[in-house]
MARZA-156774 format. One record per residue: x negated, y negated, z negated of N, C-alpha, C in turn. Coordinates in steps of 0.05 Angstrom, whole numbers, plus 5000, padded with zeros to 4 digits. Example, Ala and Ser with C-alpha at 12.3 -4.5 7.8 and 13.67 -1.06 7.14 Angstrom:
! residues 2
@n.east 4736	n.north 5114	n.up 4844	ca.east 4754	ca.north 5090	ca.up 4844	c.east 4736	c.north 5066	c.up 4844
@n.east 4743	n.north 5045	n.up 4858	ca.east 4727	ca.north 5021	ca.up 4857	c.east 4742	c.north 4999	c.up 4843
END
This chain:
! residues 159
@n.east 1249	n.north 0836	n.up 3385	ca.east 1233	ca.north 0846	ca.up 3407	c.east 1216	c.north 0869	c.up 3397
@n.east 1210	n.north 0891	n.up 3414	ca.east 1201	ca.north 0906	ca.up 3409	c.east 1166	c.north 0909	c.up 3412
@n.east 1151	n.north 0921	n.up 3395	ca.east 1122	ca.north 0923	ca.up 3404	c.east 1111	c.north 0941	c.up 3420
@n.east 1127	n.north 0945	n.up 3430	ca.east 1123	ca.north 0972	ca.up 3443	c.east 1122	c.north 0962	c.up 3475
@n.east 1096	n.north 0970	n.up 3491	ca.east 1090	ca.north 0952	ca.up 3511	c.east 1083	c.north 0972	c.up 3534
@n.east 1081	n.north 0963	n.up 3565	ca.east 1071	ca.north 0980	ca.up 3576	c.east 1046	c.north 0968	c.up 3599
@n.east 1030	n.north 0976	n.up 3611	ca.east 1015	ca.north 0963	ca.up 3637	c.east 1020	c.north 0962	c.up 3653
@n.east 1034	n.north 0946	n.up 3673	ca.east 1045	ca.north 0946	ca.up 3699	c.east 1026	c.north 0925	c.up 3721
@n.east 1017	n.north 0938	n.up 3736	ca.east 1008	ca.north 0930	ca.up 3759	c.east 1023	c.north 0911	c.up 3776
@n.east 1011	n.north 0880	n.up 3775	ca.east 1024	ca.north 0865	ca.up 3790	c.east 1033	c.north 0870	c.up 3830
@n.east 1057	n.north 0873	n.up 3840	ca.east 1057	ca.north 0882	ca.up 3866	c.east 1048	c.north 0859	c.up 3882
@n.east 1043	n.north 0832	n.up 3868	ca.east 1034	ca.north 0814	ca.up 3895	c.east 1002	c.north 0815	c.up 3884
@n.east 0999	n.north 0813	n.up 3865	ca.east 0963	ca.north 0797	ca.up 3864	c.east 0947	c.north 0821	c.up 3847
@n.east 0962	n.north 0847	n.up 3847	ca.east 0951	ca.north 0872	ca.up 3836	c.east 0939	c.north 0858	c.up 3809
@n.east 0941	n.north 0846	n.up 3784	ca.east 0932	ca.north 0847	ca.up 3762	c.east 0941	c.north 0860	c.up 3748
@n.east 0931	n.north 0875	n.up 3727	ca.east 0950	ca.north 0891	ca.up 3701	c.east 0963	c.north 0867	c.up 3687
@n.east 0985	n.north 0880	n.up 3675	ca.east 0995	ca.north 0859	ca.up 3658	c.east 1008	c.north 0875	c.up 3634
@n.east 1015	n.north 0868	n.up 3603	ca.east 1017	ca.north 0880	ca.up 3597	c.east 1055	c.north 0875	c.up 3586
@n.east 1068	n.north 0888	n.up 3589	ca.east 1106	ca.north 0886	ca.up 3596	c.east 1114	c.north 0900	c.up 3571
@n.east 1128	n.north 0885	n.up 3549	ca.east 1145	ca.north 0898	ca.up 3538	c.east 1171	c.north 0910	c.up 3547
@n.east 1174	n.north 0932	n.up 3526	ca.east 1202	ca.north 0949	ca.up 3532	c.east 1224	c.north 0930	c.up 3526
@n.east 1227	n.north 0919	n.up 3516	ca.east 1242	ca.north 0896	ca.up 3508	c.east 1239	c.north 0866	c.up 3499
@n.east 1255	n.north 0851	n.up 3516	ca.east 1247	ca.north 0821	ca.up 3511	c.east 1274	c.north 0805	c.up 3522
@n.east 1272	n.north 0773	n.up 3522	ca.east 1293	ca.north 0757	ca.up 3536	c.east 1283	c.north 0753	c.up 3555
@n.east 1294	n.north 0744	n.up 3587	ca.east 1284	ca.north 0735	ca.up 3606	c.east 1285	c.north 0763	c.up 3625
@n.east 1262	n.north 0757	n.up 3644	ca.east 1242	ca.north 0772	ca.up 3658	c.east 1218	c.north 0778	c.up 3656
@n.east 1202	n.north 0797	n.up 3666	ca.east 1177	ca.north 0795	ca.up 3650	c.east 1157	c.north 0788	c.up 3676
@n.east 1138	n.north 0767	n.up 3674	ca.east 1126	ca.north 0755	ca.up 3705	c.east 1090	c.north 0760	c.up 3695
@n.east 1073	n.north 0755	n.up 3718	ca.east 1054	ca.north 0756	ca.up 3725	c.east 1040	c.north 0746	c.up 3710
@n.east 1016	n.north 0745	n.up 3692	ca.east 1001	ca.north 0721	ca.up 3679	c.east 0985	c.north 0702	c.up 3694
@n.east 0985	n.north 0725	n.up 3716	ca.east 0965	ca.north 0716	ca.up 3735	c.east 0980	c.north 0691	c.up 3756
@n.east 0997	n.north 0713	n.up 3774	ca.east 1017	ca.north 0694	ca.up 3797	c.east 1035	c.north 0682	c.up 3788
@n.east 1052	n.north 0694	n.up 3772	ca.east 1072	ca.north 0690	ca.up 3765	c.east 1097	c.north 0691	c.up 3772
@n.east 1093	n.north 0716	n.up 3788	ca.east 1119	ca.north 0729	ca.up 3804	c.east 1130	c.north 0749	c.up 3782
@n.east 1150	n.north 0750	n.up 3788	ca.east 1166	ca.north 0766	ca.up 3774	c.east 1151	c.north 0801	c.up 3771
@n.east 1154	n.north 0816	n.up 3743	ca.east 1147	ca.north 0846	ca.up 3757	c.east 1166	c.north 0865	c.up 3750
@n.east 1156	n.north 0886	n.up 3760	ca.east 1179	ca.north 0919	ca.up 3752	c.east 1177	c.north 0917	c.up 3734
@n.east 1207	n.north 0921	n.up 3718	ca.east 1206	ca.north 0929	ca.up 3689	c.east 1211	c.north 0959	c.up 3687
@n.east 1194	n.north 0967	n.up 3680	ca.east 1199	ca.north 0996	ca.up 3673	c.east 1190	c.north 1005	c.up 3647
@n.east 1216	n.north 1016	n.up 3636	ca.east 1207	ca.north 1022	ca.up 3600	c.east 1222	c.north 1046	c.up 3597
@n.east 1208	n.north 1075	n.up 3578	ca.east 1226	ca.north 1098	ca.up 3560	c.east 1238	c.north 1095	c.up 3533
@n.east 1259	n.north 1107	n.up 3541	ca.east 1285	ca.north 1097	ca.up 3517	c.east 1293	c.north 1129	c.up 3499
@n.east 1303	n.north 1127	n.up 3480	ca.east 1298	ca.north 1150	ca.up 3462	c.east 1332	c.north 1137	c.up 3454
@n.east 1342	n.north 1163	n.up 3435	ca.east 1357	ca.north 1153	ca.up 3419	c.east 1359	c.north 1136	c.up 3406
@n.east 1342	n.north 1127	n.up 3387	ca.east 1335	ca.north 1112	ca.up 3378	c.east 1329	c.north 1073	c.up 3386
@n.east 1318	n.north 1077	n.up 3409	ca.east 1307	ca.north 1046	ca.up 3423	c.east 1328	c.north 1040	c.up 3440
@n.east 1348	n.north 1062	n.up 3452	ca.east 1374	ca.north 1049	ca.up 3476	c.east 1379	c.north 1030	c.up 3467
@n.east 1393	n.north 1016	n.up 3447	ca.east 1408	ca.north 0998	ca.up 3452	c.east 1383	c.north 0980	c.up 3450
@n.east 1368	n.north 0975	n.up 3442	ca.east 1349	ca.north 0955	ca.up 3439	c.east 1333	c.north 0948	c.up 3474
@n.east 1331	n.north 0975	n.up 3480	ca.east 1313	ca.north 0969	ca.up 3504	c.east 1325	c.north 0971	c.up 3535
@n.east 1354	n.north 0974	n.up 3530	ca.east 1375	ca.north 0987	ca.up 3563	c.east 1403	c.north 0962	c.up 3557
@n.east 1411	n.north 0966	n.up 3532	ca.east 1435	ca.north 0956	ca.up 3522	c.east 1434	c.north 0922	c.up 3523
@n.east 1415	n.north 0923	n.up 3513	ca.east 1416	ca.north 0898	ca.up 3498	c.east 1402	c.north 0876	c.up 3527
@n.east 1385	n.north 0890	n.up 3544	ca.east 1368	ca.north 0872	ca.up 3563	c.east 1390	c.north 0850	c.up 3580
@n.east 1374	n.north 0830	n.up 3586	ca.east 1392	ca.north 0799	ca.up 3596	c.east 1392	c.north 0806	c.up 3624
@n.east 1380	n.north 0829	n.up 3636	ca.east 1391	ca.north 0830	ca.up 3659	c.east 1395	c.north 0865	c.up 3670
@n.east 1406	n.north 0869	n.up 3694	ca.east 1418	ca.north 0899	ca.up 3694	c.east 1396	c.north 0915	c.up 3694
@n.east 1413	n.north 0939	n.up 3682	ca.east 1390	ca.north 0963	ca.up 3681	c.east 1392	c.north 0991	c.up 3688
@n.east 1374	n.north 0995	n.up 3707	ca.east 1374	ca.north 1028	ca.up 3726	c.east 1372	c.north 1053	c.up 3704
@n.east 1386	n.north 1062	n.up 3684	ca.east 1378	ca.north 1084	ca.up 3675	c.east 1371	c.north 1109	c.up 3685
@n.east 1352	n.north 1119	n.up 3684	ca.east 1348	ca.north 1143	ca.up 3692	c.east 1348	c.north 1174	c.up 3670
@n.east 1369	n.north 1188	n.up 3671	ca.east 1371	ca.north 1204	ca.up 3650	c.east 1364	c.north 1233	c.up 3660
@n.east 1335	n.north 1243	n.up 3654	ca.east 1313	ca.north 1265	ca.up 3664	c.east 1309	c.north 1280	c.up 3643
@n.east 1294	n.north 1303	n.up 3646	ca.east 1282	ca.north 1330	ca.up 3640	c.east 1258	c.north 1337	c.up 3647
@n.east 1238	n.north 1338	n.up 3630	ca.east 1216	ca.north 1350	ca.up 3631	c.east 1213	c.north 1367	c.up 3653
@n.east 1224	n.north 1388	n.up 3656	ca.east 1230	ca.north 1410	ca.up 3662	c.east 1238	c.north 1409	c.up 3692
@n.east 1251	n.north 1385	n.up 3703	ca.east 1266	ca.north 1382	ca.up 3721	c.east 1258	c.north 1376	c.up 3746
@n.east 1243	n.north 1399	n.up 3764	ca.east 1237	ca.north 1386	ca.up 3789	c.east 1247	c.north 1360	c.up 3805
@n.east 1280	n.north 1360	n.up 3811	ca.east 1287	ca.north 1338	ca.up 3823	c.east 1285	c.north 1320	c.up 3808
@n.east 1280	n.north 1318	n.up 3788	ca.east 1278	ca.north 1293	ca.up 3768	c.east 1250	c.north 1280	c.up 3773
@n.east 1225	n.north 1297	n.up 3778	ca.east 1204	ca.north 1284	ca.up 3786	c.east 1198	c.north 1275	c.up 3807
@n.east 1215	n.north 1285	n.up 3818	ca.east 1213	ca.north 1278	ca.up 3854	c.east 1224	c.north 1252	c.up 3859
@n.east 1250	n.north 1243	n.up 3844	ca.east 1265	ca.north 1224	ca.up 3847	c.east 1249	c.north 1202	c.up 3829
@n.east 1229	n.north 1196	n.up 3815	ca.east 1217	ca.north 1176	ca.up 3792	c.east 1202	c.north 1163	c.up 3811
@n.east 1190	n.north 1166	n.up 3835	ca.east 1172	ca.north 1150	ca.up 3847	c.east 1193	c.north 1128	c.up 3869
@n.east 1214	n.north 1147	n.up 3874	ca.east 1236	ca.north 1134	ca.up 3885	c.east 1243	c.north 1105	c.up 3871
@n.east 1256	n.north 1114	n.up 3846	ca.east 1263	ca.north 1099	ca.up 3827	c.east 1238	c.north 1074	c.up 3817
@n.east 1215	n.north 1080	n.up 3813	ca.east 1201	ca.north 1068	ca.up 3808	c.east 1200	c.north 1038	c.up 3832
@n.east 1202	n.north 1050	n.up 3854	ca.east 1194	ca.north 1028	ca.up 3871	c.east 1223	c.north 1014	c.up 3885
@n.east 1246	n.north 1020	n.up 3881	ca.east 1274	ca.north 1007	ca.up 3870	c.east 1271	c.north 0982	c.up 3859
@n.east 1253	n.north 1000	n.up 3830	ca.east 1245	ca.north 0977	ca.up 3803	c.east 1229	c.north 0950	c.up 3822
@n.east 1202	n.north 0961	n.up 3832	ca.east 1188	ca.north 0942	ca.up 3842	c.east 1197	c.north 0915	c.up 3859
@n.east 1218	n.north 0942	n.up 3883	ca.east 1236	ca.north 0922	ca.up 3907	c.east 1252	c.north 0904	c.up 3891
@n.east 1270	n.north 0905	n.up 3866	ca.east 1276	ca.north 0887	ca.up 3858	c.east 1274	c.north 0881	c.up 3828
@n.east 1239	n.north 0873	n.up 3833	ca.east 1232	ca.north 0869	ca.up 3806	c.east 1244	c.north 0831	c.up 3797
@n.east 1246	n.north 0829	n.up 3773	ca.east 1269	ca.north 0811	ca.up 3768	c.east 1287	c.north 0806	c.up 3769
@n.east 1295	n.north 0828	n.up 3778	ca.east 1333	ca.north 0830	ca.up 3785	c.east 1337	c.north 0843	c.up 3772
@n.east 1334	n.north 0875	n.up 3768	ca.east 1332	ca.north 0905	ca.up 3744	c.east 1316	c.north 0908	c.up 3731
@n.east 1321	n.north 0922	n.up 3714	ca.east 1294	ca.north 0938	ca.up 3692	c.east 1307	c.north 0967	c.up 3687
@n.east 1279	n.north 0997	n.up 3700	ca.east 1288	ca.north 1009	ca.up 3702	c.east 1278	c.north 1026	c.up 3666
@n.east 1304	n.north 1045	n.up 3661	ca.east 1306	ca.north 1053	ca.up 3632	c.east 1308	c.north 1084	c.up 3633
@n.east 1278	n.north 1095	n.up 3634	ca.east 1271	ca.north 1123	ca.up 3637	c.east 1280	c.north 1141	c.up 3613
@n.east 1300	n.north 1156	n.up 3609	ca.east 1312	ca.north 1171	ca.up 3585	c.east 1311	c.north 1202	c.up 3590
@n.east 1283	n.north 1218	n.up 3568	ca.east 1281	ca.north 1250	ca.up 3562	c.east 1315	c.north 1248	c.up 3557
@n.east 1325	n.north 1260	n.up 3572	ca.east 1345	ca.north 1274	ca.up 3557	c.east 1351	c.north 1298	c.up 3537
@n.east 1328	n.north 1312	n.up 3532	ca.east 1317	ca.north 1334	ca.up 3522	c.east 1306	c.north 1328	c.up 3491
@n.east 1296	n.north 1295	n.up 3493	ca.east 1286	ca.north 1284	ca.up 3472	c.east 1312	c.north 1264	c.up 3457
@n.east 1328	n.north 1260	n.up 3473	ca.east 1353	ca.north 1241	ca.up 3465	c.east 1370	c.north 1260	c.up 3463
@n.east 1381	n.north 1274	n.up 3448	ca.east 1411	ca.north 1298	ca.up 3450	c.east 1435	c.north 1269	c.up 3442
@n.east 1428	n.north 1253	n.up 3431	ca.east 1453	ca.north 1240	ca.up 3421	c.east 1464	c.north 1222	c.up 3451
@n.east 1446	n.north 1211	n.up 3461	ca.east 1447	ca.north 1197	ca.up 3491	c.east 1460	c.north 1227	c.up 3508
@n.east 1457	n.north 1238	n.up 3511	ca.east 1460	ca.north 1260	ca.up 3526	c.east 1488	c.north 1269	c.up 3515
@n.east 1496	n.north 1265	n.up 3498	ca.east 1532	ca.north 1270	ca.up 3483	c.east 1544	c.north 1251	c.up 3495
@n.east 1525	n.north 1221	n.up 3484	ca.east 1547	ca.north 1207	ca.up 3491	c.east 1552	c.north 1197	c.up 3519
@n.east 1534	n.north 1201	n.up 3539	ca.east 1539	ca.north 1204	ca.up 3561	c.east 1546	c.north 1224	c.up 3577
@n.east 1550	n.north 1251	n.up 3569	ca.east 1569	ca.north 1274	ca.up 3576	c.east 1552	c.north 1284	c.up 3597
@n.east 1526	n.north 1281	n.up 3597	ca.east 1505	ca.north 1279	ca.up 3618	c.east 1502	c.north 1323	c.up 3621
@n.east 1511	n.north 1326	n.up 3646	ca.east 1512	ca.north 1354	ca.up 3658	c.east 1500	c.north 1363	c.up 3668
@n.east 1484	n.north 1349	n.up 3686	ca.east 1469	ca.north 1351	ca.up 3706	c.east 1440	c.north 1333	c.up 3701
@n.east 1412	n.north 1338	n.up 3704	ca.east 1399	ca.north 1320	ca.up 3718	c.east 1384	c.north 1321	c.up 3740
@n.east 1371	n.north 1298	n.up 3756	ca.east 1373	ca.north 1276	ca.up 3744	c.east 1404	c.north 1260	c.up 3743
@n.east 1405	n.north 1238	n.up 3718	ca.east 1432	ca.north 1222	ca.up 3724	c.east 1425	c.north 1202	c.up 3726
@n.east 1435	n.north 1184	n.up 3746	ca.east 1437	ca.north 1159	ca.up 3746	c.east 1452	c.north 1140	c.up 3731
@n.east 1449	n.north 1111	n.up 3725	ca.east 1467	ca.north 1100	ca.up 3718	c.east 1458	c.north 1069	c.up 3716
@n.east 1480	n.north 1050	n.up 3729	ca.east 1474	ca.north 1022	ca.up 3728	c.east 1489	c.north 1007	c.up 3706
@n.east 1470	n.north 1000	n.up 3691	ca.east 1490	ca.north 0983	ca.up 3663	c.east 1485	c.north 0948	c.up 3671
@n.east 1504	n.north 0937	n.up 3659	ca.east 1506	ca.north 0907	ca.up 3668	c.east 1521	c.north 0898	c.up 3635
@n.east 1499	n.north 0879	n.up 3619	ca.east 1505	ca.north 0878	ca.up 3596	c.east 1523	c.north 0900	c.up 3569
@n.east 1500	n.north 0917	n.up 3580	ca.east 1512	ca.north 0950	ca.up 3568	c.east 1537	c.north 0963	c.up 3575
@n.east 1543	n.north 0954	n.up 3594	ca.east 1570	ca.north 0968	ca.up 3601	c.east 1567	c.north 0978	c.up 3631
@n.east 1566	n.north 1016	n.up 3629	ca.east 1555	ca.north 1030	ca.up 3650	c.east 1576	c.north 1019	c.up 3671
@n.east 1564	n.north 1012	n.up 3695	ca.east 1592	ca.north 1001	ca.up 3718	c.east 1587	c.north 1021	c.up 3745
@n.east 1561	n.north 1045	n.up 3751	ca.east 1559	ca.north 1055	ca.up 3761	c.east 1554	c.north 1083	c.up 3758
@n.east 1550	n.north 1104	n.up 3770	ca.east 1539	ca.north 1129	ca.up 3761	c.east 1542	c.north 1150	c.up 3777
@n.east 1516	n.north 1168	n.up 3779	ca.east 1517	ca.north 1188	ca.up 3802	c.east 1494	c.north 1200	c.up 3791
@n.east 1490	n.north 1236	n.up 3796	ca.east 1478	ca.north 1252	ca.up 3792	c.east 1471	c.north 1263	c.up 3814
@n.east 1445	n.north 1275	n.up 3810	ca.east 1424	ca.north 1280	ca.up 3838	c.east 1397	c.north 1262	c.up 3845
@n.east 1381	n.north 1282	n.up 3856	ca.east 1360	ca.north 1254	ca.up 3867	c.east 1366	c.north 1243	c.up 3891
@n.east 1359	n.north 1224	n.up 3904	ca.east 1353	ca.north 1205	ca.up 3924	c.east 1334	c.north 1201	c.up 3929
@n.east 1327	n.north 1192	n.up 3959	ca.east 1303	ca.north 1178	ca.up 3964	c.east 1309	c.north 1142	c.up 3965
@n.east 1290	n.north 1133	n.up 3960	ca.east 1292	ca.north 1105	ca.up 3957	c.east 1303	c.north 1089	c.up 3971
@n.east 1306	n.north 1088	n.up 3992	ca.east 1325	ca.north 1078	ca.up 4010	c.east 1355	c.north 1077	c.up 3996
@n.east 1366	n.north 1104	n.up 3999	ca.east 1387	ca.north 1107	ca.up 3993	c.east 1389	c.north 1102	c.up 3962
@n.east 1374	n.north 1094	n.up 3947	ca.east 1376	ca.north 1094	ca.up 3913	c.east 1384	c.north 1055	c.up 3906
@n.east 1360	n.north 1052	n.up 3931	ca.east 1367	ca.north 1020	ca.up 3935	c.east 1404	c.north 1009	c.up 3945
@n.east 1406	n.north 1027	n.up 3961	ca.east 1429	ca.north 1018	ca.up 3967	c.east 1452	c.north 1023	c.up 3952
@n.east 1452	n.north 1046	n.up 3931	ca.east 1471	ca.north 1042	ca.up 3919	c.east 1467	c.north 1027	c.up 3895
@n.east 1450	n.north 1013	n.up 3889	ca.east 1435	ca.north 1004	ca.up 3869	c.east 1454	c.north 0976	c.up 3866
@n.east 1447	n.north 0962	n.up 3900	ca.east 1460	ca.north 0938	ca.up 3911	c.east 1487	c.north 0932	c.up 3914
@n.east 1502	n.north 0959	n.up 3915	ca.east 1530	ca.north 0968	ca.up 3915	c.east 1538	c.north 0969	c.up 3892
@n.east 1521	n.north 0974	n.up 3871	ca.east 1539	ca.north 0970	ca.up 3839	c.east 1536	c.north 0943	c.up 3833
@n.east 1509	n.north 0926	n.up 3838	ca.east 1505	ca.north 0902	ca.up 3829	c.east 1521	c.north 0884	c.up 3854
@n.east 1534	n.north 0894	n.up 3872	ca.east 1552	ca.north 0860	ca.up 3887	c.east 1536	c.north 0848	c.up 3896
@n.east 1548	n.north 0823	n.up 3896	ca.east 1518	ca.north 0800	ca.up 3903	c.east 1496	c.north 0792	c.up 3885
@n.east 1494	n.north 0804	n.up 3869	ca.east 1470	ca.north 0794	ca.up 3845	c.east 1443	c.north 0809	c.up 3866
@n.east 1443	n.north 0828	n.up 3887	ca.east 1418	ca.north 0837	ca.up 3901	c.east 1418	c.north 0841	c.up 3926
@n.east 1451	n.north 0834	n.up 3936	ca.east 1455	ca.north 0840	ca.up 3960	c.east 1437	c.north 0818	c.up 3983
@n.east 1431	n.north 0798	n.up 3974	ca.east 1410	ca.north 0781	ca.up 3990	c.east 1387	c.north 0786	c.up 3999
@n.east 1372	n.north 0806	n.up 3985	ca.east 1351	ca.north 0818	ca.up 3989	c.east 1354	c.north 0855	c.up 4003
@n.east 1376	n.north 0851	n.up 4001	ca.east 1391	ca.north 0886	ca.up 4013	c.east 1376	c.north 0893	c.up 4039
@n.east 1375	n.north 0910	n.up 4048	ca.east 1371	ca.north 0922	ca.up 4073	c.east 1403	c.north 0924	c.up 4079
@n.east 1412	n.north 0949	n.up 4107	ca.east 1437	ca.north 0950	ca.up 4111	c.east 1450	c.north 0973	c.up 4109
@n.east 1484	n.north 0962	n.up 4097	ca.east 1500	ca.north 0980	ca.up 4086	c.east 1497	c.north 1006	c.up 4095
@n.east 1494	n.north 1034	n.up 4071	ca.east 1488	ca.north 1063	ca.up 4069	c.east 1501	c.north 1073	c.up 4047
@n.east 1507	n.north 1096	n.up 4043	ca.east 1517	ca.north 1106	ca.up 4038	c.east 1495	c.north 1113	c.up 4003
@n.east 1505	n.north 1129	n.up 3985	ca.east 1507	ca.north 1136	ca.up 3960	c.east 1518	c.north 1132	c.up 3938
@n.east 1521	n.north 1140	n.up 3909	ca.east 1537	ca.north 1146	ca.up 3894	c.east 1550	c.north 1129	c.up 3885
@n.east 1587	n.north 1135	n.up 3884	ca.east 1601	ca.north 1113	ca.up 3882	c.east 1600	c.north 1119	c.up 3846
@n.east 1607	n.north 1094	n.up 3843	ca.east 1608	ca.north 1090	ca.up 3804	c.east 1636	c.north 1103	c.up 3800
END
């Protein structure tokens, strides 16, 4: 496990809490004990430890400093994370800061998306979204592992 931690604001009982980038499980409330957003940045270096290796699926997001639609699309993404916190953990990647991630994902464009399910990418689409639509294709790579909590079928990026 990694030490490397972050503060995440509980969405039911607003407490900080403090969330590693990497762990087994899910990461829950100290307080309520609801499940929360996982949201952690991955480098060359930490991917497989902190995207690859996680026990449950993970929203990569592969961005640019530099990249207007890329910042536009992170608040989107962020609250994806939230809507189905304990289901995903989302995996924020500089692509600018990762060149080797960025090879080996042939990454052209950003922002890129991508849904891994025990490290093996099963989805993928480039461009931003608004949350709505980020959710639904989110639900569409994961099947029924989120479709219970889905809103209704919409359209975005096929894998």
């Amino acid at each position: 496990m990694s030490a490397a931690a972050r503060t995440i604001r509980c969405p039911n009982c607003r407490k900080n809490n403090r969330v590693p980038v990497a762990a087994q499980g899910v990461p829950k409330c100290g307080n309520c004990h609801q499940p929360l957003p996982w949201i952690a940045d991955a480098d060359d270096a930490s991917f497989a430890e902190v995207a690859e290796r996680a026990t449950i699926p993970v929203l990569v997001d592969l961005w640019a400093t530099w990249c207007g639609p890329c910042r536009m699309v992170s608040p989107a993404l962020e609250k994806v994370a939230t809507d189905l916190a304990g289901r995903i953990k989302l995996v924020k990647v500089d692509v600018d800061a990762s060149p080797t991630l960025s090879r080996r994902f042939e990454i052209q464009a950003v922002p890129t998306l991508m849904v891994l399910d025990r490290g093996e990418v099963i989805a993928r689409q480039a461009g931003a979204a608004h949350a709505p639509a980020l959710r639904q294709w989110v639900d569409r790579a994961l099947g029924d592992r989120t479709s219970a909590t889905a809103g209704s079928p919409g359209s975005g990026g096929a894998p």
